[in-house]
PDB file of N, CA, C and O in Angstrom:
ATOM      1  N   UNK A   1      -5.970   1.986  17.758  1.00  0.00           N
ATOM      2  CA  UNK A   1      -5.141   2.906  17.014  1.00  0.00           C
ATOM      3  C   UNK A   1      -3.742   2.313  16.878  1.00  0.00           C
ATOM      4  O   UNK A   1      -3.197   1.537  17.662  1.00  0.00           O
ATOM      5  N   UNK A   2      -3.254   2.823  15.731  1.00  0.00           N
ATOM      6  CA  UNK A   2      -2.059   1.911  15.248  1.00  0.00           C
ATOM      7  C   UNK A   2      -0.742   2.982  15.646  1.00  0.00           C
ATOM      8  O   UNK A   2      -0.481   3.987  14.984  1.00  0.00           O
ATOM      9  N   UNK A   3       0.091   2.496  16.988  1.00  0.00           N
ATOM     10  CA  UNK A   3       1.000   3.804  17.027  1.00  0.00           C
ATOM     11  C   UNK A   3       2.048   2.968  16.883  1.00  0.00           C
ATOM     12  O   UNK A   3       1.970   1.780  17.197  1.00  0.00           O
ATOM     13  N   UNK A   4       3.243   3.579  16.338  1.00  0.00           N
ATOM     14  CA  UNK A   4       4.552   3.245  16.938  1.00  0.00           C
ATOM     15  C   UNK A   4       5.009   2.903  17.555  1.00  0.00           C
ATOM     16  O   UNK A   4       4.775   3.764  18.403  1.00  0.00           O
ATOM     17  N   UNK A   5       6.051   1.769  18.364  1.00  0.00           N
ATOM     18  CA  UNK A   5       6.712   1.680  19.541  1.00  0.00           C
ATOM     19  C   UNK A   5       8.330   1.450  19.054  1.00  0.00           C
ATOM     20  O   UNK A   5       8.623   1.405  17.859  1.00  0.00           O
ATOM     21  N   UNK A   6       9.083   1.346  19.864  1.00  0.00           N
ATOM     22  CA  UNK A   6      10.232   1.174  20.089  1.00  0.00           C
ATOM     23  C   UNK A   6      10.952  -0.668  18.967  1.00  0.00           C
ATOM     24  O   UNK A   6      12.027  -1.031  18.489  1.00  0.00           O
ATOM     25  N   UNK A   7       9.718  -1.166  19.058  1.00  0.00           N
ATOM     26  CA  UNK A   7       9.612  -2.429  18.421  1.00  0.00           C
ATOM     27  C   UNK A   7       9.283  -2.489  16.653  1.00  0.00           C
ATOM     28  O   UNK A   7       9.463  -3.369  15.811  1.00  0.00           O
ATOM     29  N   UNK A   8       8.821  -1.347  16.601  1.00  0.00           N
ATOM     30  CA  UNK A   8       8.064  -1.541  14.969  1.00  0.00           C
ATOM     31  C   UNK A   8       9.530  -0.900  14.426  1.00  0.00           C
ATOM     32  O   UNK A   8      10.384  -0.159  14.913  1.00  0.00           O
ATOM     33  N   UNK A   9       9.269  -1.847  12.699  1.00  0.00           N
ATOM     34  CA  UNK A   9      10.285  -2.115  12.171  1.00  0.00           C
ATOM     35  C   UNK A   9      10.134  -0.959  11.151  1.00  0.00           C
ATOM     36  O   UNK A   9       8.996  -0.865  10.691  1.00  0.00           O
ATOM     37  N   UNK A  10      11.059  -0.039  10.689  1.00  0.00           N
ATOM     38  CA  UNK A  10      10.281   1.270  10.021  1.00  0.00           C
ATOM     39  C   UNK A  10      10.113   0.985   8.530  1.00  0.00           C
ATOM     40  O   UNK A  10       9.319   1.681   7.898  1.00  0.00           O
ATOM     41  N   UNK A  11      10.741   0.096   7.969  1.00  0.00           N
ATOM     42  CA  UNK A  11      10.739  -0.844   6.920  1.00  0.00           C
ATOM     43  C   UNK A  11       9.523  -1.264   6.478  1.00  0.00           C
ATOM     44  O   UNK A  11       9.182  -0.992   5.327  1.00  0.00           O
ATOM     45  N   UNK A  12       8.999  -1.722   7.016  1.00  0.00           N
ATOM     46  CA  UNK A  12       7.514  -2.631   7.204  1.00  0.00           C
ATOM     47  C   UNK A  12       6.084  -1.629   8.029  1.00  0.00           C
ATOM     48  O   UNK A  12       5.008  -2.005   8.493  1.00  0.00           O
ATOM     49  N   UNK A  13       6.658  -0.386   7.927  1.00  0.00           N
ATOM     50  CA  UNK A  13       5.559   0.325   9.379  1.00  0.00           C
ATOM     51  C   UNK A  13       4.112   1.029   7.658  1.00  0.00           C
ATOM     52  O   UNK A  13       4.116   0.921   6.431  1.00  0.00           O
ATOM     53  N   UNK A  14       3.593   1.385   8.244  1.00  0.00           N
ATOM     54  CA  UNK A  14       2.171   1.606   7.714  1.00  0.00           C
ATOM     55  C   UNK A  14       2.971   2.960   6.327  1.00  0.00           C
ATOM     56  O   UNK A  14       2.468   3.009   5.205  1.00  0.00           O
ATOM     57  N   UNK A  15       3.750   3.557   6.573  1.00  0.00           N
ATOM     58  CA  UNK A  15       4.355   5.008   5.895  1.00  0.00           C
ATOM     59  C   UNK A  15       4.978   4.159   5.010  1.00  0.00           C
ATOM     60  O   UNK A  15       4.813   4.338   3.803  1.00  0.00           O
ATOM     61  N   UNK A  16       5.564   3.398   5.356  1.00  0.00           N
ATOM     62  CA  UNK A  16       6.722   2.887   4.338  1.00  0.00           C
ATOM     63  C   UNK A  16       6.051   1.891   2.990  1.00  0.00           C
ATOM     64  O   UNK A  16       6.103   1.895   1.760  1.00  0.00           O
ATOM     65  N   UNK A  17       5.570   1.275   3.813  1.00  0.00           N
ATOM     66  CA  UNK A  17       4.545   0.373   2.700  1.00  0.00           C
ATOM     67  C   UNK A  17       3.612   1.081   1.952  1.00  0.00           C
ATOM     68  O   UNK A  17       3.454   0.807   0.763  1.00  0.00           O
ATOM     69  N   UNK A  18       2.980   1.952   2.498  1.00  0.00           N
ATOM     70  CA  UNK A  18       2.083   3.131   1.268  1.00  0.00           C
ATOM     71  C   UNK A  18       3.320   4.115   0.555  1.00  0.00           C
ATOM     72  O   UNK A  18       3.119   5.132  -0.108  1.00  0.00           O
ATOM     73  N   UNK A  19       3.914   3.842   0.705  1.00  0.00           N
ATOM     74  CA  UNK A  19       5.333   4.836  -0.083  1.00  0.00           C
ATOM     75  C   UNK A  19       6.011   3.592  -1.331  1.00  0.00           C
ATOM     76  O   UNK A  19       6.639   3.750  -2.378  1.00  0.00           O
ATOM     77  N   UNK A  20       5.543   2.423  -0.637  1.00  0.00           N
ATOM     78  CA  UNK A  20       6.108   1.448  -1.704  1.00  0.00           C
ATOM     79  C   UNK A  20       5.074   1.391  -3.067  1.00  0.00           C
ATOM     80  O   UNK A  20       5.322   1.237  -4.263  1.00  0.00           O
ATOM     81  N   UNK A  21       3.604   1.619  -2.200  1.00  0.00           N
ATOM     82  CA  UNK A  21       2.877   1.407  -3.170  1.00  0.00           C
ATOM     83  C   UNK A  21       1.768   2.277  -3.684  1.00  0.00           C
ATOM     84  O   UNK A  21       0.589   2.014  -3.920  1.00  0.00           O
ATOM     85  N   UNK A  22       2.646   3.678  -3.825  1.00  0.00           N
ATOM     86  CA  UNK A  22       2.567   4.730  -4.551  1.00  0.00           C
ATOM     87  C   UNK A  22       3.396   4.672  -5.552  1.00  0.00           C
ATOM     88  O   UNK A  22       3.036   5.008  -6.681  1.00  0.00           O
ATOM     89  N   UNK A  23       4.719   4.206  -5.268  1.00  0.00           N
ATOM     90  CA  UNK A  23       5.895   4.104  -6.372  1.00  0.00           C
ATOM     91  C   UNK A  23       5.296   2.618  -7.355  1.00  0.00           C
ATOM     92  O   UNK A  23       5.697   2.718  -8.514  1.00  0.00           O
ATOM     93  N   UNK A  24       4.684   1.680  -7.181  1.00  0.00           N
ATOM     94  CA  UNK A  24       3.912   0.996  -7.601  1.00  0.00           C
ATOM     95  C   UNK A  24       3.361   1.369  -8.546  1.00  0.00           C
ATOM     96  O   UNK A  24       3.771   1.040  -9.659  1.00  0.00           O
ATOM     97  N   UNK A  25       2.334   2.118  -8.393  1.00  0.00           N
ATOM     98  CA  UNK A  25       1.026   2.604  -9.037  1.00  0.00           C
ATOM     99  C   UNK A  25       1.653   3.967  -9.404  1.00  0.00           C
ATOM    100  O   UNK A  25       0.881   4.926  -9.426  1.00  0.00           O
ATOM    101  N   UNK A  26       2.597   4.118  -9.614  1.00  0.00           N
ATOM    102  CA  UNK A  26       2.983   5.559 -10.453  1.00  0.00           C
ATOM    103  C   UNK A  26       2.985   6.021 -11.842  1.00  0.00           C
ATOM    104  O   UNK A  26       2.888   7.162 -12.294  1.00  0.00           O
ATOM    105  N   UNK A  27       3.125   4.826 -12.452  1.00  0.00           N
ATOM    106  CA  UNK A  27       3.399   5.069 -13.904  1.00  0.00           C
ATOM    107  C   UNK A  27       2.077   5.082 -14.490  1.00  0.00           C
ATOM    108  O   UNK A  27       1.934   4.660 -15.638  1.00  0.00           O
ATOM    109  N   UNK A  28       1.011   5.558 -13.766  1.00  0.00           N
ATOM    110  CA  UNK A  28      -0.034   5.463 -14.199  1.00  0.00           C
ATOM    111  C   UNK A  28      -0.674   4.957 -14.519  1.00  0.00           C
ATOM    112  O   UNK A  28      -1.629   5.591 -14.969  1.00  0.00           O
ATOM    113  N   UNK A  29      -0.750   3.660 -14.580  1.00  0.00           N
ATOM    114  CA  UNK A  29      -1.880   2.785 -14.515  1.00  0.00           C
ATOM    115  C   UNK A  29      -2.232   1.946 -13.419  1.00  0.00           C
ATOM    116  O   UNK A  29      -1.625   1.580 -12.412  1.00  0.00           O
ATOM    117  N   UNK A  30      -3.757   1.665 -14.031  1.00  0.00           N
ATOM    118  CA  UNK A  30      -4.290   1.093 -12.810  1.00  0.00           C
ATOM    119  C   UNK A  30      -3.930  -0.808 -12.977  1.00  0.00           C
ATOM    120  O   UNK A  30      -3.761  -1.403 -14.042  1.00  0.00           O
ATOM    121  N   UNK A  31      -3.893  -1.498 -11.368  1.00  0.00           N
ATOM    122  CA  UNK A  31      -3.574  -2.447 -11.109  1.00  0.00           C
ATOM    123  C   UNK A  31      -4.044  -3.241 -10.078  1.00  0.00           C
ATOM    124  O   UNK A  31      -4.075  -2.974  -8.877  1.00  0.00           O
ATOM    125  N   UNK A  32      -4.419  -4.270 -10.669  1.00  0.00           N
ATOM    126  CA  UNK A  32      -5.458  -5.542  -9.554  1.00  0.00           C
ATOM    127  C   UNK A  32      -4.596  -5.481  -8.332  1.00  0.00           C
ATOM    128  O   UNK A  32      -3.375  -5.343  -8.271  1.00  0.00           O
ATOM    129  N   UNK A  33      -5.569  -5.626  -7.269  1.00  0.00           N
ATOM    130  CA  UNK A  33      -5.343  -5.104  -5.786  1.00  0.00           C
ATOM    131  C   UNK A  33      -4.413  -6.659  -5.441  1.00  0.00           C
ATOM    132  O   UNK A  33      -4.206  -6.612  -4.228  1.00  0.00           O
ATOM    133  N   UNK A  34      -3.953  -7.631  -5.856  1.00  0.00           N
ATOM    134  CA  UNK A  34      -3.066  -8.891  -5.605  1.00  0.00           C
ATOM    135  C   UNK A  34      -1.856  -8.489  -6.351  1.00  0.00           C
ATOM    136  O   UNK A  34      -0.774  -8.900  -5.932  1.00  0.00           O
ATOM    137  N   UNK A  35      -1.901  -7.602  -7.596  1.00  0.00           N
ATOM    138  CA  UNK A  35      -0.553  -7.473  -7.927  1.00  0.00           C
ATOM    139  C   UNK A  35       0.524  -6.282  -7.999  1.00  0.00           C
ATOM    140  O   UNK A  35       1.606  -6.118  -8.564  1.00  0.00           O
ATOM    141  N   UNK A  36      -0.528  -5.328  -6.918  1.00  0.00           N
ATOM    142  CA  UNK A  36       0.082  -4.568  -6.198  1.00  0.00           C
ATOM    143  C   UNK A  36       0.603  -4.892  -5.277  1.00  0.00           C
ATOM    144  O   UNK A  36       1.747  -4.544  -4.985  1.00  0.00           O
ATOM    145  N   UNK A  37      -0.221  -5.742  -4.505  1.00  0.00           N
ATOM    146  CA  UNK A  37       0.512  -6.962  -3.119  1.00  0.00           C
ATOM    147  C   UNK A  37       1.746  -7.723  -3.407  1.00  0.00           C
ATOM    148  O   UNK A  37       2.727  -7.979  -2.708  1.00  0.00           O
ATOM    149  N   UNK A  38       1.513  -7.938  -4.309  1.00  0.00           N
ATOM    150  CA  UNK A  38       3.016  -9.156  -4.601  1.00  0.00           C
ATOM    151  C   UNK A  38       4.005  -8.151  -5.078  1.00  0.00           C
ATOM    152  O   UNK A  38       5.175  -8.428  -4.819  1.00  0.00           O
ATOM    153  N   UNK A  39       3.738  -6.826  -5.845  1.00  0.00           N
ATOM    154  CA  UNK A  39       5.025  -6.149  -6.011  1.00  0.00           C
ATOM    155  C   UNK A  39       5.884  -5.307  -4.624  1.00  0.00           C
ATOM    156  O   UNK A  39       7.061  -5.182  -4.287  1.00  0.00           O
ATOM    157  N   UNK A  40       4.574  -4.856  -4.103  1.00  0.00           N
ATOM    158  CA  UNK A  40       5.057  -4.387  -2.201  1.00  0.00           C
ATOM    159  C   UNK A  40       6.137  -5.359  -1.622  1.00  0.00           C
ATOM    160  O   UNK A  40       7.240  -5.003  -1.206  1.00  0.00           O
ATOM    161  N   UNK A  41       5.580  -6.851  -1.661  1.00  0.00           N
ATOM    162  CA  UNK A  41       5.964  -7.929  -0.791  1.00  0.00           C
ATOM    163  C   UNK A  41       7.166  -8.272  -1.882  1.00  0.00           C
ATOM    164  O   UNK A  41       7.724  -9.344  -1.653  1.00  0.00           O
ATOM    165  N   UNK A  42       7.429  -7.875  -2.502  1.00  0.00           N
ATOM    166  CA  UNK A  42       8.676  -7.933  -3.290  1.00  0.00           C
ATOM    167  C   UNK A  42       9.762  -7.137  -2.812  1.00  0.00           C
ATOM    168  O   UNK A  42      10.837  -7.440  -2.294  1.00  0.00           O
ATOM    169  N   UNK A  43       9.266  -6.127  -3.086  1.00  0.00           N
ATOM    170  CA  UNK A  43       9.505  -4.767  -2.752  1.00  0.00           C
ATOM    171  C   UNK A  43      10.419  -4.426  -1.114  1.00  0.00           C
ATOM    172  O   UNK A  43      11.445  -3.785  -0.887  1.00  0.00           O
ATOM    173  N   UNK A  44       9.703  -5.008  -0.427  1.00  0.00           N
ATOM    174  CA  UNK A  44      10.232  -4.637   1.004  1.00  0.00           C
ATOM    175  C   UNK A  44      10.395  -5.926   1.787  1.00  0.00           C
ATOM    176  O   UNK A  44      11.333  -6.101   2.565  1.00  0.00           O
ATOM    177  N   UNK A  45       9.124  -7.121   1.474  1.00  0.00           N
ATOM    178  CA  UNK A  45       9.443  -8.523   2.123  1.00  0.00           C
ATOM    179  C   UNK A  45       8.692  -8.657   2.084  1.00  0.00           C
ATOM    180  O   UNK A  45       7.905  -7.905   1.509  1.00  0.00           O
ATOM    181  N   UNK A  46       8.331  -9.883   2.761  1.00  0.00           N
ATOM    182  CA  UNK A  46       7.260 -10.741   2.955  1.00  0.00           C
ATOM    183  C   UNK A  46       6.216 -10.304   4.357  1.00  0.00           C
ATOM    184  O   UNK A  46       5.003 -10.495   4.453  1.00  0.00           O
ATOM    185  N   UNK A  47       6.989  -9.774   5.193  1.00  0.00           N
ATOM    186  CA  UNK A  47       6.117  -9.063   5.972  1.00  0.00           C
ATOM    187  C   UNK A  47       5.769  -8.149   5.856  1.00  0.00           C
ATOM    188  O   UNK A  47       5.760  -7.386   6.822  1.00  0.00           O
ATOM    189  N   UNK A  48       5.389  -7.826   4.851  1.00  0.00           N
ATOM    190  CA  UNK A  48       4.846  -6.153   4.486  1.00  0.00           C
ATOM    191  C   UNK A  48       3.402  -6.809   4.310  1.00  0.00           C
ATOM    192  O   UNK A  48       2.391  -6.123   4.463  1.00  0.00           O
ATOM    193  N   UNK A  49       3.343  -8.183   3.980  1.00  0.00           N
ATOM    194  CA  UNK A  49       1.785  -8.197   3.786  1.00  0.00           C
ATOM    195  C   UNK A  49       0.843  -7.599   5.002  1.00  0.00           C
ATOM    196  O   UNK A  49      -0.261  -7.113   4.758  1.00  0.00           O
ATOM    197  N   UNK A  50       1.470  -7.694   6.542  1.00  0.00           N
ATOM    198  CA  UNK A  50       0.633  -7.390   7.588  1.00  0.00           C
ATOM    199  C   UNK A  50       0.274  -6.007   7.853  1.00  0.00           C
ATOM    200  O   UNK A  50      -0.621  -5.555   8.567  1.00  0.00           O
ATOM    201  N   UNK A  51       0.941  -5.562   7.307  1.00  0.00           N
ATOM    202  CA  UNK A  51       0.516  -3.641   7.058  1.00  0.00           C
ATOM    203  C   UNK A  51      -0.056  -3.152   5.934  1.00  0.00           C
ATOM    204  O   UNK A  51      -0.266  -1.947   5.795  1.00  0.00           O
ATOM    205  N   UNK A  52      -0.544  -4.601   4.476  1.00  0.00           N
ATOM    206  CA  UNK A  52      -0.650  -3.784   3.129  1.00  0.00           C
ATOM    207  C   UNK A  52      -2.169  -3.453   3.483  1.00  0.00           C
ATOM    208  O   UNK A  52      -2.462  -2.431   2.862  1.00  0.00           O
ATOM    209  N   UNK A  53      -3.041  -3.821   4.088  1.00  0.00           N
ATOM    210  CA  UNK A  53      -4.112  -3.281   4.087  1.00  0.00           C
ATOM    211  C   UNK A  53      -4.571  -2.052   4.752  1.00  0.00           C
ATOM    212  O   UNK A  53      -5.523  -1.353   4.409  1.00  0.00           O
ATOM    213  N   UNK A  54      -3.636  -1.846   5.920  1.00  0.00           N
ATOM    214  CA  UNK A  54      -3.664  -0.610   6.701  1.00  0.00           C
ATOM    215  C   UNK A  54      -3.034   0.552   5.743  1.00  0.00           C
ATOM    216  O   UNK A  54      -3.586   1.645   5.619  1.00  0.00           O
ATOM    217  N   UNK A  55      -1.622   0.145   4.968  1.00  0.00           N
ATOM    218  CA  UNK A  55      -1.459   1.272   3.773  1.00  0.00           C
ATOM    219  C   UNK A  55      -2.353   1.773   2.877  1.00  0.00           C
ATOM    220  O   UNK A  55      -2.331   2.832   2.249  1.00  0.00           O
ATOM    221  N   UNK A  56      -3.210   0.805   2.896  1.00  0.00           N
ATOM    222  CA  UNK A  56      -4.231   1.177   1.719  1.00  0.00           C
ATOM    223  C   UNK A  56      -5.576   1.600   2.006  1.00  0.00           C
ATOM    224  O   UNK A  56      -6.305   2.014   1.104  1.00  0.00           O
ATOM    225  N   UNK A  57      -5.998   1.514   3.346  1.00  0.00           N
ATOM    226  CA  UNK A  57      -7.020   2.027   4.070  1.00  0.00           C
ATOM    227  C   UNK A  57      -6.456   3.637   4.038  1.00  0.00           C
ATOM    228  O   UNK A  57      -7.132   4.510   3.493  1.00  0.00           O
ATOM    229  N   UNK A  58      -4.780   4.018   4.861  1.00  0.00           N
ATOM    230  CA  UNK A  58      -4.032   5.162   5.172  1.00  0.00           C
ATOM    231  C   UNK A  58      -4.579   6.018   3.360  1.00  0.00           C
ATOM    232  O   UNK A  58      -5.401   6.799   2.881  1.00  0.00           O
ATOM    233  N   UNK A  59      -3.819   5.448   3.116  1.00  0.00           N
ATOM    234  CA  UNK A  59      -3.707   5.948   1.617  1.00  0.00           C
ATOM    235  C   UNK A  59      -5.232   6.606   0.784  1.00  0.00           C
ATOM    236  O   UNK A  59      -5.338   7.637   0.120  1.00  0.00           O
ATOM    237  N   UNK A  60      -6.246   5.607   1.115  1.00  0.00           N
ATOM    238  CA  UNK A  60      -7.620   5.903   0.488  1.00  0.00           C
ATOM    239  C   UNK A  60      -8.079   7.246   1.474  1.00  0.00           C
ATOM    240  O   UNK A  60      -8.541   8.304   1.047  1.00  0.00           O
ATOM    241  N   UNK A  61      -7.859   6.953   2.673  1.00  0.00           N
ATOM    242  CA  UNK A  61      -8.144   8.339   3.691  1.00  0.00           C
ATOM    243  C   UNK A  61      -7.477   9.733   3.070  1.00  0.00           C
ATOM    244  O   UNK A  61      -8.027  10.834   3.032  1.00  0.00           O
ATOM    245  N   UNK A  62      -6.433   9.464   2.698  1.00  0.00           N
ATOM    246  CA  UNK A  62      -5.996  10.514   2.202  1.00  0.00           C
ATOM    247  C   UNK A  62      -6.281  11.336   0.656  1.00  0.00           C
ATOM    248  O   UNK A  62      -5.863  12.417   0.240  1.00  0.00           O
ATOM    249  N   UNK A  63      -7.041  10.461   0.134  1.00  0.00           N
ATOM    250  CA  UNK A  63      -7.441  10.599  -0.971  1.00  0.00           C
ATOM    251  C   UNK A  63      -6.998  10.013  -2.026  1.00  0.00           C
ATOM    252  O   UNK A  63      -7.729   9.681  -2.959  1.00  0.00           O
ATOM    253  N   UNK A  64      -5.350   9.765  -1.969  1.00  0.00           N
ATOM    254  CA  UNK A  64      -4.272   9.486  -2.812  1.00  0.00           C
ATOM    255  C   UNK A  64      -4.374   7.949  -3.769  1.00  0.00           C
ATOM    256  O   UNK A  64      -3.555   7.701  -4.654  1.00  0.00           O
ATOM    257  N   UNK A  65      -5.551   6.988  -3.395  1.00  0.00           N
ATOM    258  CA  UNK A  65      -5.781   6.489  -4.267  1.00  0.00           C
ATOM    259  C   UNK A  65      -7.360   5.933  -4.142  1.00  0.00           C
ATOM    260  O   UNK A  65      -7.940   6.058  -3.064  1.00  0.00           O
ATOM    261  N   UNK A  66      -7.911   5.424  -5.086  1.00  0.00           N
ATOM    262  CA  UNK A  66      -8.892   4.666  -5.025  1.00  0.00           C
ATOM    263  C   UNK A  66      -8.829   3.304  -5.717  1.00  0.00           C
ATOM    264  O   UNK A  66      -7.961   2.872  -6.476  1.00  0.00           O
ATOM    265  N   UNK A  67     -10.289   2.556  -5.147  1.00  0.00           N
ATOM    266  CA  UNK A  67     -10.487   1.534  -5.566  1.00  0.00           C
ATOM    267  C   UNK A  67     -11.812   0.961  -6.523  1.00  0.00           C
ATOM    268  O   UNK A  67     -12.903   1.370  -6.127  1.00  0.00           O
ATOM    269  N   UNK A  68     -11.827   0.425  -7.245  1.00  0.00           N
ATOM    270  CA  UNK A  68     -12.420   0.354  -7.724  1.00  0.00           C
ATOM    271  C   UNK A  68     -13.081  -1.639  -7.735  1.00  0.00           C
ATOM    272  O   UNK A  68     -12.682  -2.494  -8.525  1.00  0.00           O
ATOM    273  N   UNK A  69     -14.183  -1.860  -6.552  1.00  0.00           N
ATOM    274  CA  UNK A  69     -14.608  -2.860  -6.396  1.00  0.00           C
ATOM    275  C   UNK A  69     -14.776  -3.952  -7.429  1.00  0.00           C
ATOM    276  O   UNK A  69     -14.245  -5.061  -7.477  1.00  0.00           O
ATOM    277  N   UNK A  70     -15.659  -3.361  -8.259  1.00  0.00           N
ATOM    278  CA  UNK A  70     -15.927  -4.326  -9.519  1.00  0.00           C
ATOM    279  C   UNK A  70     -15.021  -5.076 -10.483  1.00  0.00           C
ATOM    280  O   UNK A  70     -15.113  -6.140 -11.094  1.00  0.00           O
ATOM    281  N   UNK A  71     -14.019  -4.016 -10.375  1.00  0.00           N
ATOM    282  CA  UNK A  71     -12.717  -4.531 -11.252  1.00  0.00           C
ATOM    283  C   UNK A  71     -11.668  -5.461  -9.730  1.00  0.00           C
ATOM    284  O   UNK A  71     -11.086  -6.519  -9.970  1.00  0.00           O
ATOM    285  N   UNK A  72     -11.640  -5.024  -8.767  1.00  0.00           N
ATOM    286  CA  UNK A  72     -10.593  -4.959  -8.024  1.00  0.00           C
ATOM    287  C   UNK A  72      -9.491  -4.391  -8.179  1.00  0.00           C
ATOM    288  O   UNK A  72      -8.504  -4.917  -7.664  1.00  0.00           O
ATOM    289  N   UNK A  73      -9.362  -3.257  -8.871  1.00  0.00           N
ATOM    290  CA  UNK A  73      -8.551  -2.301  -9.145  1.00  0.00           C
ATOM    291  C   UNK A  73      -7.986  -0.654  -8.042  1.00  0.00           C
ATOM    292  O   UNK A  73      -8.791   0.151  -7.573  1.00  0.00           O
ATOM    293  N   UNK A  74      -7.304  -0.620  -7.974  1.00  0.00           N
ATOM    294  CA  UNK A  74      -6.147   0.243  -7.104  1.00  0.00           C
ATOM    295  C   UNK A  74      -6.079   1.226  -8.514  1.00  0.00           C
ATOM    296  O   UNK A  74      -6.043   0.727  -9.639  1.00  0.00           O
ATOM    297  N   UNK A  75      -6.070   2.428  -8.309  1.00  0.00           N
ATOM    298  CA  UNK A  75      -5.866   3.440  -9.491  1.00  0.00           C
ATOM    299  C   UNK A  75      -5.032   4.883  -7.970  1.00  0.00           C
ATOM    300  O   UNK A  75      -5.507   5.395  -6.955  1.00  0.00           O
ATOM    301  N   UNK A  76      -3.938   4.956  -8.544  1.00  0.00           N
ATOM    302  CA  UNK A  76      -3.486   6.518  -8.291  1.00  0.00           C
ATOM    303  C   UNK A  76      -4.405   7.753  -8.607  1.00  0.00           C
ATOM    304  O   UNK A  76      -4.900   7.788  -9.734  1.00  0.00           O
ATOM    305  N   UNK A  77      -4.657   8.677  -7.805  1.00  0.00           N
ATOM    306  CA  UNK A  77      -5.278  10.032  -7.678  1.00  0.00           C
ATOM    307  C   UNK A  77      -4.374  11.015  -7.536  1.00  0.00           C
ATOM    308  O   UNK A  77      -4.361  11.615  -6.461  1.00  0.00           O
ATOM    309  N   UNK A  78      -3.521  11.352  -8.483  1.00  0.00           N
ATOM    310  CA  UNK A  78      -2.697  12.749  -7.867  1.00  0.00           C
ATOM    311  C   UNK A  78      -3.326  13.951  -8.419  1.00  0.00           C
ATOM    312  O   UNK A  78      -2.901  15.065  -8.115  1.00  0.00           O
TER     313      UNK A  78
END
């Protein structure tokens, strides 16, 4: 389980990076799962890559987006 400590950077933590890449994928369209990555890692740094998959695991749990395998596509669900 992925908790918090005194050490994690809140910048880079699992909330922040699915908040980057909701604002991403907002304008409504859908977008290949690498160039959502490179706009995150733009977005906040280069170490955001080590949390983008846990955002997007977080994120699919919640319903708030899906994926779509065949394409490799990330699509918003609001």
């Amino acid at each position: 389980m992925l908790e918090p400590n005194k050490y994690t950077d809140y910048k880079t933590s699992v909330v922040s990076v699915a908040a980057a890449i909701i604002q991403v994928l907002q304008d409504g369209k859908n977008e290949k799962y690498s160039v959502v990555m490179r706009q995150v890692q733009s977005m906040i740094g280069e170490e955001s890559k080590y949390e983008f998959q846990n955002s997007v695991n977080f994120l699919f749990l919640l319903g708030k987006i899906d994926y779509y395998c065949d394409k490799d596509v990330l699509a918003l669900t609001v």
